[in-house]
N, C-alpha and C positions, 0 to 999 in steps of 0.2 A: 164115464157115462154122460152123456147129452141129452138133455130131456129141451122140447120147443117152448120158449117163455110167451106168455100171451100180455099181449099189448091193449090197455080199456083206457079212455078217455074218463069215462063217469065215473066214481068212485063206490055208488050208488049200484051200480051192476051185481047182478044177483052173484056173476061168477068171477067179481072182484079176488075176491081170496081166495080162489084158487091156487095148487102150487105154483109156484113159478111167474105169477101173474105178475107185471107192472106198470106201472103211469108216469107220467112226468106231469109236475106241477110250475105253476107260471103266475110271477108275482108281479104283475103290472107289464111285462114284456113281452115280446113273442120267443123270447128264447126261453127254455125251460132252468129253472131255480132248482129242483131238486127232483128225484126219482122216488117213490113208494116200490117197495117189489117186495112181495111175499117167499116165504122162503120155498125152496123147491122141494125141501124134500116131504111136504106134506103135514108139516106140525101147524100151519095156519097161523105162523107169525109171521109179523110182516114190520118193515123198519122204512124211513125216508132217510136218503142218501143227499146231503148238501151237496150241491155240485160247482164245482168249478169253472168262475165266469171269465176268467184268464186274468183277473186281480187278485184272488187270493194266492195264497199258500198250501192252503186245505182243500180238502175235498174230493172229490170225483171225477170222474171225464167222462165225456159222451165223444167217442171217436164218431167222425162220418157224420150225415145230416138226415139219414134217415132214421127217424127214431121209434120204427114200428118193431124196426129188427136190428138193435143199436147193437152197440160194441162199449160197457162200461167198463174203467178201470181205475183205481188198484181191485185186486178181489175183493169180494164179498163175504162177511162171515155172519152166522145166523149164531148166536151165544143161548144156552139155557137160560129159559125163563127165570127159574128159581136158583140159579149159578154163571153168575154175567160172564165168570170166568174159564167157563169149560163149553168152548166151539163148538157144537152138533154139524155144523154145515159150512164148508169154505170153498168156495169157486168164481167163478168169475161166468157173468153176459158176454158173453162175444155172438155176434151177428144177430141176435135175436137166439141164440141156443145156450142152455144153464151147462156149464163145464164144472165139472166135480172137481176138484185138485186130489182125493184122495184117487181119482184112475188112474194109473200110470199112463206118462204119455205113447208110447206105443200102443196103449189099446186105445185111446181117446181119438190118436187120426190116422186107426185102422192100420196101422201097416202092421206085416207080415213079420210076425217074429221070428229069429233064428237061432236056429233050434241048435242045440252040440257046440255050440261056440264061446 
């Protein structure tokens, strides 16, 4: 399942927390330090993603330079509030669209299943 993540500058936005919403944060540079994004599936948590400035070890990626409709990676996983340890949500941003990992990938990019084989 692909849901469209939405992209806000001001954090302040009425429609910040929204699902799937995110921003990138900027800590004295013009390139971005880390990403906010709320989780998609609608429970209205939301986490900041350190990102990887090509000197760490850790962290994130932003494939590509536009970051309206980025491509983040490793996945992403939304953990229970009251249970850090039991995943509710794990996908991954690619192009600016939330990608579920629980879809199988034949339904994720539409192709044509066959059938009897």
């Amino acid at each position: 399942m692909t849901s469209a993540a939405r992209h806000f500058l001001d954090p302040t936005h009425p429609q910040f927390r929204k699902p799937g919403s995110f921003r990138f944060t900027y800590r004295g540079t013009t390139t971005p330090s880390s990403v906010i994004v709320t989780c998609p599936c609608g429970c209205r948590a939301a986490t900041e993603l350190p990102l990887n400035n090509g000197k760490e070890t850790t962290g994130w990626w932003v494939a590509g330079s536009n970051l309206t409709t980025p491509t983040v990676y490793p996945a992403i996983e939304f953990a229970r509030e009251n249970d850090p340890t039991k995943i509710h949500w794990r996908g991954w941003l690619l192009e600016g669209e939330w990608e579920d990992t629980r879809v199988p990938p034949k339904l994720r990019t539409c192709e044509p299943a066959v059938v009897g084989v």
